[in-house]
C-alpha positions in Angstrom: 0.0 0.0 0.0 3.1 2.3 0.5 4.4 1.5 -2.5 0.8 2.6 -4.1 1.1 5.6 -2.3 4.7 6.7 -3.2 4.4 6.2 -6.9 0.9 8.4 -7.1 2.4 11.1 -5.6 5.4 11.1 -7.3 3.4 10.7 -10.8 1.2 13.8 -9.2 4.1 16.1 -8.5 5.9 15.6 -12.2 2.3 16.1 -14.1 1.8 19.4 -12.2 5.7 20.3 -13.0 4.2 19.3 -16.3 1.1 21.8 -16.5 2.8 24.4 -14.5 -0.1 26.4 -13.1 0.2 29.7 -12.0 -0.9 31.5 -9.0 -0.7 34.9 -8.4 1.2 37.3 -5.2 1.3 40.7 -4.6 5.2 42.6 -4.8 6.2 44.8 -2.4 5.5 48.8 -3.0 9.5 49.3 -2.5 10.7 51.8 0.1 11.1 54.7 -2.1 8.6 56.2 -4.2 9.4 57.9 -7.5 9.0 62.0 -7.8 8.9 63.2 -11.4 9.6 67.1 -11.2 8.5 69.5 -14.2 11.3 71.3 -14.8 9.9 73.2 -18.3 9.7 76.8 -18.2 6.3 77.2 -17.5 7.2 75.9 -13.8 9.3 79.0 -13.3 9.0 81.1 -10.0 6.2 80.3 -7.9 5.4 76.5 -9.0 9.0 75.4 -9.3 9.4 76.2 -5.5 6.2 74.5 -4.4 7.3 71.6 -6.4 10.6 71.6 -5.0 9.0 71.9 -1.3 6.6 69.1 -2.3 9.5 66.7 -3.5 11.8 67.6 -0.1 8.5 66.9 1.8 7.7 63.3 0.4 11.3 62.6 0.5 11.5 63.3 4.6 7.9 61.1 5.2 9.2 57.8 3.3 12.4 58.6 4.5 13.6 59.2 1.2 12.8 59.0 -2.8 14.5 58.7 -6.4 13.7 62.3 -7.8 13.7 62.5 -11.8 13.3 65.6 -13.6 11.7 65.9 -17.0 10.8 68.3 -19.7 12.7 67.8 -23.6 13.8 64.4 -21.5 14.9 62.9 -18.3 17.7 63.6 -16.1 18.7 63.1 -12.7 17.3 65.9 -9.7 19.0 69.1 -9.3 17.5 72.2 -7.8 18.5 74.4 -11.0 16.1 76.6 -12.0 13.7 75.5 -15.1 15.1 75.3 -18.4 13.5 73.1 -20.5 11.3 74.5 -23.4 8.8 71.6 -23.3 7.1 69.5 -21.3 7.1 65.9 -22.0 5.8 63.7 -19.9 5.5 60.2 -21.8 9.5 59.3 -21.5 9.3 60.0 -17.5 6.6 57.7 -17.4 8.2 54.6 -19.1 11.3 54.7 -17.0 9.5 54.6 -14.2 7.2 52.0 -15.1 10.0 49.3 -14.6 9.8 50.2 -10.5 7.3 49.2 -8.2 7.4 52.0 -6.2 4.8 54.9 -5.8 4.8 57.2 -8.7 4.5 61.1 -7.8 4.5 63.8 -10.7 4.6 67.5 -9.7 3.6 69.8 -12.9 1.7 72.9 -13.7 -0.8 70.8 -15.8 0.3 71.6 -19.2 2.2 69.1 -20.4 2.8 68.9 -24.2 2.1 65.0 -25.1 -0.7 64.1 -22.4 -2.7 62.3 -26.0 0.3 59.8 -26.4 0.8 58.5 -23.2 -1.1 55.0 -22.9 -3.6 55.2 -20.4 -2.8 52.3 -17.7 0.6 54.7 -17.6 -1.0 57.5 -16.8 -3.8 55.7 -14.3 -0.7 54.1 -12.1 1.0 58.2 -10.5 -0.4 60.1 -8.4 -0.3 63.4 -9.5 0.0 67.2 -8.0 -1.0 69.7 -10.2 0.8 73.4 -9.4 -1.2 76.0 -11.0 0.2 78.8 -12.3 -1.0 82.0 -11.5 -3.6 83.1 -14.5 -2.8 87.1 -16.6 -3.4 88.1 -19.7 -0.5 87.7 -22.5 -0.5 88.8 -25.9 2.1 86.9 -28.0 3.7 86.8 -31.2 2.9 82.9 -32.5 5.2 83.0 -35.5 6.7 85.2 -38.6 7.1 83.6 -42.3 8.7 84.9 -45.1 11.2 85.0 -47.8 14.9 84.0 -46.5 16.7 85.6 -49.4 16.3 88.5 -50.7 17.4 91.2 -53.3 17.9 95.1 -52.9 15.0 95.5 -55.5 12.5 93.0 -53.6 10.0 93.5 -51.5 9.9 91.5 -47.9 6.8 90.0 -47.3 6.4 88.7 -43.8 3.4 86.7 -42.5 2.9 87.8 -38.8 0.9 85.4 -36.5 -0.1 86.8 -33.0 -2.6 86.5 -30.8 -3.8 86.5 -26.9 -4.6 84.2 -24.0 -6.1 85.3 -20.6 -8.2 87.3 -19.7 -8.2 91.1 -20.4 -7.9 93.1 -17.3 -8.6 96.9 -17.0 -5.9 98.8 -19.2 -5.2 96.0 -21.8 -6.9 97.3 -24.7 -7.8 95.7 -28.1 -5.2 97.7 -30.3 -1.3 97.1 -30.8 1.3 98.1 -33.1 3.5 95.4 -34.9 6.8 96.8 -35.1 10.0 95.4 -37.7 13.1 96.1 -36.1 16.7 95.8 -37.1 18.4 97.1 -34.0 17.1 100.5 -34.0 15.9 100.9 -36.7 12.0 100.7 -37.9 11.3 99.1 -40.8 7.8 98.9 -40.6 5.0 99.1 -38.6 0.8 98.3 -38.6 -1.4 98.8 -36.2 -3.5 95.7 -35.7 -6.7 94.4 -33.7 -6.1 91.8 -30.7 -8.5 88.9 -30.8 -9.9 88.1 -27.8 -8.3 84.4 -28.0 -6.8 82.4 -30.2 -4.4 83.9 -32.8 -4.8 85.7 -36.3 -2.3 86.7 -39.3 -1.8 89.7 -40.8 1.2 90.8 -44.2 3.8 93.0 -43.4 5.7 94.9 -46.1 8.4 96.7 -46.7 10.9 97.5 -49.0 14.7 95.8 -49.1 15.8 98.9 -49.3 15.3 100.0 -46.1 17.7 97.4 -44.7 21.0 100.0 -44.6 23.7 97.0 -45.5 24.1 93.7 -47.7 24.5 90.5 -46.1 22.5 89.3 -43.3 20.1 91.1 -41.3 18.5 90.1 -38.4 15.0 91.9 -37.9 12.9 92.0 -35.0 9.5 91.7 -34.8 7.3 93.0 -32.0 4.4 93.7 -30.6 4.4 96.7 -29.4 1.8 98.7 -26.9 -0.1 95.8 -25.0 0.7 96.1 -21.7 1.2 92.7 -20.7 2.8 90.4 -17.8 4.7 88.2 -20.1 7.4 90.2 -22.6 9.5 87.3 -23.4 6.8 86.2 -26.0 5.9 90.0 -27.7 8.9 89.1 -29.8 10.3 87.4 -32.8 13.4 87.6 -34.7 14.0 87.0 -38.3 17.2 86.6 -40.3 17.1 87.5 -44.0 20.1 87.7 -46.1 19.9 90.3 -48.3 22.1 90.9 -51.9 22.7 93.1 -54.3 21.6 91.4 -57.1 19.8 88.0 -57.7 22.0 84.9 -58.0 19.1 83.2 -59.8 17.0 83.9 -63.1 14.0 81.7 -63.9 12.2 82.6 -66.8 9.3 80.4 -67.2 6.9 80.3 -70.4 4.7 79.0 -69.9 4.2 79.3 -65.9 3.9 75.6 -64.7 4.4 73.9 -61.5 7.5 72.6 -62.6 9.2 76.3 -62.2 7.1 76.5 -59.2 8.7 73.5 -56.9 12.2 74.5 -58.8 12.1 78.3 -57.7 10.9 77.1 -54.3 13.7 74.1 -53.5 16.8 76.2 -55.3 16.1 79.0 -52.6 15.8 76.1 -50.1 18.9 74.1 -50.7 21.1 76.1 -52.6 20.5 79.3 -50.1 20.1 81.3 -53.2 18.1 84.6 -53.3 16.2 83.4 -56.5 14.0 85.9 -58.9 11.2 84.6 -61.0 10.0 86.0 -63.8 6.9 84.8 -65.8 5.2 85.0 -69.3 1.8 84.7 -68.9 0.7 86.4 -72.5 3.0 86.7 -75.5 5.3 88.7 -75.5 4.5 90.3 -71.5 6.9 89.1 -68.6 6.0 89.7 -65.0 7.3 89.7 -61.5 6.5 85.8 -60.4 5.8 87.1 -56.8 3.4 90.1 -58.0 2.7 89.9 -61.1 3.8 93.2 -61.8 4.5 94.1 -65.4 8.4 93.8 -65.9 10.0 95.8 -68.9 12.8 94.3 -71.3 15.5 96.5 -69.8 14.4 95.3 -66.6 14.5 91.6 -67.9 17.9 92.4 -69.5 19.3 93.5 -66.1 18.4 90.7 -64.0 19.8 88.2 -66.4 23.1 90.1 -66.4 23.4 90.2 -62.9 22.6 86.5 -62.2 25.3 84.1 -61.5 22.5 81.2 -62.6 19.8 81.9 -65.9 17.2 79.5 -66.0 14.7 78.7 -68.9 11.6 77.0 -68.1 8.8 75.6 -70.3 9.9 76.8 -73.9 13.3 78.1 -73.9 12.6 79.5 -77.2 10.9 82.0 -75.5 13.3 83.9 -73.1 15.9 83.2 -75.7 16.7 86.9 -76.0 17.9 86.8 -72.4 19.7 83.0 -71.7 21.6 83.7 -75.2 25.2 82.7 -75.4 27.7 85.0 -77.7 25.1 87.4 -78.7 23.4 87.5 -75.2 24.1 90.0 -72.5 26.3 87.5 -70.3 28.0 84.5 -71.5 29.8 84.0 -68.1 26.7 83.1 -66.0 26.0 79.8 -66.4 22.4 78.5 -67.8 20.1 75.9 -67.2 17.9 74.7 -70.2 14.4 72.8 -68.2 12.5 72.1 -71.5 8.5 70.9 -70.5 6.8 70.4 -73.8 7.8 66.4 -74.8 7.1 63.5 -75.7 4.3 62.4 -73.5 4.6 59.3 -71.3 5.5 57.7 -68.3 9.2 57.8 -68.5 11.0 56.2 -65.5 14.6 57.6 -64.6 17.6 55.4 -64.1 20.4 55.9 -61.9 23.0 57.8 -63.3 25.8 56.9 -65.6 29.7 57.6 -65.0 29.3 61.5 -64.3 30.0 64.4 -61.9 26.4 63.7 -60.6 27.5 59.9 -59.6 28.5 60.3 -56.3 25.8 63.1 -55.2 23.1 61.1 -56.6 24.5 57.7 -54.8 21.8 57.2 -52.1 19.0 57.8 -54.5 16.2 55.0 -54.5 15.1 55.1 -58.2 12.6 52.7 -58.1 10.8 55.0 -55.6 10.3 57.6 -57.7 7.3 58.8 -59.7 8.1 58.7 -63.5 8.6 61.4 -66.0 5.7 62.8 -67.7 7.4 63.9 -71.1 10.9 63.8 -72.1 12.0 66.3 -75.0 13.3 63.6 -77.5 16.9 65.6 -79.5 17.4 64.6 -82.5 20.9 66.3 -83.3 22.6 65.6 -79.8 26.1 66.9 -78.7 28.4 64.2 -78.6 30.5 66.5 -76.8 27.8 66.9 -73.6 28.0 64.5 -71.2 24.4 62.3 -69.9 24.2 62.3 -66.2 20.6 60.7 -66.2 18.8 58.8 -68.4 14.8 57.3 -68.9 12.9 54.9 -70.5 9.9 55.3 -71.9 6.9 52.4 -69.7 10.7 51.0 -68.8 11.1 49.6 -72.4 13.0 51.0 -75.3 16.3 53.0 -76.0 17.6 55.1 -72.6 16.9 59.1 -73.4 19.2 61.3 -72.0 17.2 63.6 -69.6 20.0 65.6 -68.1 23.1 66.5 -70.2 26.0 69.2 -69.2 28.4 70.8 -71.6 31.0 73.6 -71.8 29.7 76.2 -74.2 33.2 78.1 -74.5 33.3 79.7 -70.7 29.4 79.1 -70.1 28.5 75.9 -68.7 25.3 74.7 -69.6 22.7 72.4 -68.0 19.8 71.1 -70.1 16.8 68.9 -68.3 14.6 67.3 -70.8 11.7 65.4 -68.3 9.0 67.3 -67.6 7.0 66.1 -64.1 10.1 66.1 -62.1 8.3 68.2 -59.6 6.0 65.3 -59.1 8.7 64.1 -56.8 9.0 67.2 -54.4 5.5 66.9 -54.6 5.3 63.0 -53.2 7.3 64.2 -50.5 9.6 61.5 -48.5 12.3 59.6 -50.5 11.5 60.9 -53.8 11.4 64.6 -52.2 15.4 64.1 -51.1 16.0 62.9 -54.8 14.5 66.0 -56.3 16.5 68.0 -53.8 19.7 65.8 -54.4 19.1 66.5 -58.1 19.0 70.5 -58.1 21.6 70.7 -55.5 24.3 69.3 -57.6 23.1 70.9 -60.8 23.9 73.8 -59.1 27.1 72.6 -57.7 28.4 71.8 -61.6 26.4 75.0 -62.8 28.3 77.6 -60.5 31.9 75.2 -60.7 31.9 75.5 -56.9 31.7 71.9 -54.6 28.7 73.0 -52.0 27.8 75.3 -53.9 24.4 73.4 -54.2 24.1 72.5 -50.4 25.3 76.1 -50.0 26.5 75.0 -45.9 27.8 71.4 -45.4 26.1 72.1 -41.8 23.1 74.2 -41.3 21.7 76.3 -38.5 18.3 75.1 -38.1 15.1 77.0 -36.0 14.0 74.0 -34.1 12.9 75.2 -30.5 14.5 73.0 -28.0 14.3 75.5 -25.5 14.2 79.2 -25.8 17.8 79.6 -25.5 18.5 76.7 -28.1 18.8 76.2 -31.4 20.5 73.5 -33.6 23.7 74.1 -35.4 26.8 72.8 -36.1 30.5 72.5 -35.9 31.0 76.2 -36.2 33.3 78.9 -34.2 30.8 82.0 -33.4 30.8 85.4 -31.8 28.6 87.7 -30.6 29.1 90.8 -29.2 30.2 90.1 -26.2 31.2 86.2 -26.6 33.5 84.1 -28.8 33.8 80.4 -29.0 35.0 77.4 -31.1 32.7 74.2 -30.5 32.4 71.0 -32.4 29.5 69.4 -31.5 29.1 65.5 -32.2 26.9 64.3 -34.9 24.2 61.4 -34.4 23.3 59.2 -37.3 20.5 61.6 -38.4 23.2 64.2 -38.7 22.1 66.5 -36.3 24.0 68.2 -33.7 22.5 70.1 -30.8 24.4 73.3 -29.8 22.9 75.1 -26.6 23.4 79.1 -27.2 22.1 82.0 -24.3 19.5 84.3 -25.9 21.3 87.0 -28.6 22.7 87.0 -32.1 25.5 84.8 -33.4 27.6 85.3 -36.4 29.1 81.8 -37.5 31.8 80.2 -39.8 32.2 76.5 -40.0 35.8 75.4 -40.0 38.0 74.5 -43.1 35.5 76.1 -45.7 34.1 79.2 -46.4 30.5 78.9 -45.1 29.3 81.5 -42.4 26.2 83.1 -41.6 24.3 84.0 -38.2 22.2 82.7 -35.7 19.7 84.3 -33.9 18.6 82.5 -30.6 15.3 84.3 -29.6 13.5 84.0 -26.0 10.2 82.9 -27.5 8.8 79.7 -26.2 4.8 78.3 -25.7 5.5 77.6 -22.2 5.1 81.1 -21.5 1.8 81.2 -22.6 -0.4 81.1 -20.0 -2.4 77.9 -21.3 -5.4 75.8 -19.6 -3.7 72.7 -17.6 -3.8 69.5 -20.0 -3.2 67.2 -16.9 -5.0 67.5 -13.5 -4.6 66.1 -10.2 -5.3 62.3 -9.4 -4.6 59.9 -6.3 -3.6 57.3 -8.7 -4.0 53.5 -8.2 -2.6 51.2 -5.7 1.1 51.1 -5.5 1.4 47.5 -4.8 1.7 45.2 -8.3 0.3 41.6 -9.0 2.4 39.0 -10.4 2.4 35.7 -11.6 4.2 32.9 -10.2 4.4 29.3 -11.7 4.7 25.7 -10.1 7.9 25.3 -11.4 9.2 28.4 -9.3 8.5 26.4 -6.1 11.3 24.4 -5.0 9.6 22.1 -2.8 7.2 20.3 -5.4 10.9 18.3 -6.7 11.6 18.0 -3.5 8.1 16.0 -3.0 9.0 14.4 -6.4 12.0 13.1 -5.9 11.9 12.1 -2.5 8.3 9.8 -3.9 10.6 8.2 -6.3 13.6 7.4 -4.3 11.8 6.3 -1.3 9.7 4.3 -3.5 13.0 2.5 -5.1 14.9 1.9 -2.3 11.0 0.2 -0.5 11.2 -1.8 -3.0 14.7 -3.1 -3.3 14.1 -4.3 0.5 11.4 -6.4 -0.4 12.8 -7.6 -3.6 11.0 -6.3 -6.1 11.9 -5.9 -9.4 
């Protein structure tokens, strides 16, 4: 009967090591709860130091904590004042998720990414809302406009402002929207506050006004509302201003193929660009206005111009891209011929040429095909093809893009029409547009970068208020000077952290320089509704699964069943 009673438990305690249930235990809270401090600037004066009491206070009644502070990311406590110029919550969150300890947040409530944090994350923390005291604030949201410029232009700037808070007794409706460079007004309009939200008005002014070449840094204020918060009444705007344009496009007829070209040679090339349009035979006019332009004045701008571009039918603005009998036969031109053979023509990666290496990371299968392709009859043997297309992918190869030395003019001539579809499609096909135009302009002007224009480029991406993104450059100011190399990551970005003012720039072992201009703009200083309010959160303790297999003692039953069982039945001699 022992023997019976051995070998059934034994068989018992290997079939549940077999199934393996689970049961289920609660884990300890931990000794030490988790404090996640908003250190963004809207947490400045009066919140930061009730947060920092509240963190000191929780710290001395658990008899200590793990204090994390958050905002563009996570870092480790410090009691420095606020810097950070947003307030993202969501990476705080999963860090802490790996602890079973109580999870504290002290914030003002407005917290930037409150939509993308999953919900059981932001069920778990108990959270302490700080409000920040509530005034009216009048703001300057953004300013757009041209980047480069000409002394004959005229700057248009799109101006977004608006207000949040309520009015008190004094704020009135009306401002003034002043444009600044130093001390200097530009322009100025008066304007109509809304009574939330934000509106746009057009500023104009003549390129003229600016005194020097070069660039200009320009100021743009709102002046005359009378309200608690100045750091956001301002923007600044850098335009680089030259004497003549660097870039002709002549289209006829207008198309959206000038369109995205004008548009991405300003944008990668850094180029101020004129464009100049033939919307009835035999009439030209300003691309931005469409002001009437005179030959003279058509004559001028082509002389002036480092770059002459033909658009459409070239035949039309021959009078001004002409070679010996033209006006200029040192600029180079670019020949972008729309009127083709119909089709879907698909462009194939580029032959042995100067464009080989700069169009190297292309993915040509990704890109949209041709619409037409000018078919030559009588090519130049002496030009050489740096891109080619087929017509549905079948047939002989067209050359599409062909450069040639036309005594000391160098010469360009694009003969695919729909090219713009790929700015257009944005993504991978918008870089290959891009990489396109940036080296015909490098071969164009004879100059390596000259299509890039900076091989690292100051960008206005709002970090912080006193940050902005550049790279590898030595930079002055007035009253600073410094050499820095920051580090690249793999997206080729480089983060730079600059004080409030204006920076001139030159990146080392080339020629590129320009200026920075680090403004003291940011939305946490808007007085905004809390996105987050105050909870008690869940229960700090966590349930967890535990299986039978994680239980010593059930092979301690089973194998003390089977050897008592073996050695029971050697005695008696049993097989």
């Amino acid at each position: 009967m022992s023997l019976v009673i051995l070998r059934v438990t034994a068989v018992l305690a290997l079939l549940l090591l077999l199934w393996n249930p689970s049961t289920a235990r609660f884990l300890p809270a931990g000794d030490q709860p988790i404090v996640l401090l908003d250190a963004s600037l809207s947490m400045s004066g009066a919140p930061w130091r009730a947060a920092l009491d509240s963190a000191r206070a929780i710290a001395r009644r658990r008899g200590g904590a793990v204090i994390w502070r958050f905002g563009t990311g996570v870092a480790p406590f410090d009691t420095a004042p606020p810097a950070a110029g947003a307030s993202r919550l969501g990476p705080a969150l999963e860090a802490a998720a790996g602890r079973a300890g109580e999870v504290v947040i002290l914030t003002d409530g407005n917290v930037d990414d409150v939509t993308g944090i999953p919900p059981d994350l932001l069920r778990r923390p108990r959270i302490s809302v700080q409000p920040r005291p509530t005034f009216f604030d009048a703001y300057i949201a953004g300013v757009e406009g041209p980047r480069h410029v000409t002394r004959g232009d005229t700057v248009r700037l799109k101006v977004s402002y608006g207000t949040v808070g309520k009015r008190e007794t004094g704020n009135g409706k009306r401002a003034t929207l002043l444009v600044k460079m130093a001390d200097l007004v530009l322009a100025s309009q008066r304007v109509t506050l809304p009574d939330s939200g934000t509106l746009s008005t057009e500023i104009t002014f003549p390129v003229s006004r600016i005194l020097f070449p070069g660039w200009a840094v320009l100021e743009v204020r709102l002046d005359g509302v009378g309200d608690a918060e100045p750091r956001d009444d301002s923007r600044q705007f850098v335009v680089d201003v030259s004497l003549e344009p660097a870039a002709v496009i002549f289209a006829s007829p207008p198309d959206w193929e000038a369109r995205f070209l004008a548009r991405t040679l300003s944008d990668v090339a850094r180029l101020p660009v004129r464009v100049f349009v033939e919307t009835e035979a035999g009439r030209w006019r300003d691309g931005a206005t469409l002001a009437p332009v005179g030959t003279a004045d058509l004559t001028r701008a082509a002389v002036g111009a480092r770059l002459v571009i033909a658009t459409g039918d070239p035949q039309r603005a021959r009078e001004f891209t002409a070679g010996p009998a033209g006006p200029r036969t040192s600029s180079a031109l670019l020949l972008w011929p729309t009127n083709g053979q119909a089709g879907d023509w698909y462009v194939e990666r580029p032959l042995s040429s100067p464009f080989t290496a700069a169009l190297a990371g292309v993915l040509w299968d990704s890109l949209p095909p041709a619409t037409a392709v000018t078919v030559s009859r009588d090519s130049n043997r002496t030009a050489t093809v740096a891109l080619t297309a087929r017509l549905a992918r079948r047939g002989p190869a067209r050359p599409i893009l062909t450069l040639e030395q036309r005594n000391s003019r160098r010469v360009a001539t694009v003969a695919a029409a729909g090219l713009w579809r790929w700015a257009f499609r944005a993504g991978a096909a918008e870089q290959a547009y891009r990489s396109v135009v940036a080296a015909l302009v490098d071969w164009l002007l004879g100059e390596q970068g000259a299509g890039t224009r900076e091989r690292a480029v100051p960008e206005a991406l709002e970090v912080q208020p006193e940050t902005k993104r550049c790279a590898n450059f030595t930079g002055s100011n007035s009253s600073r000077s410094s050499t820095d190399s920051p580090v690249f990551d793999l997206a080729g970005r480089a983060q730079l952290l600059l004080p409030p003012g204006v920076y001139r720039y030159a990146l080392s072992g080339g020629t590129e320089r320009g200026v920075v201009a680090v403004e003291t703009y940011s939305d946490e200083w808007l007085p905004l509704a809390p996105a987050l309010s105050g909870q008690p959160g869940e229960a700090i303790a966590r349930v967890a699964s535990v299986g039978l297999r994680d239980r010593w003692w059930l092979f301690v039953i089973a194998t003390l069943a089977l050897a008592t069982e073996w050695a029971l039945r050697r005695r008696q001699g049993l097989p």
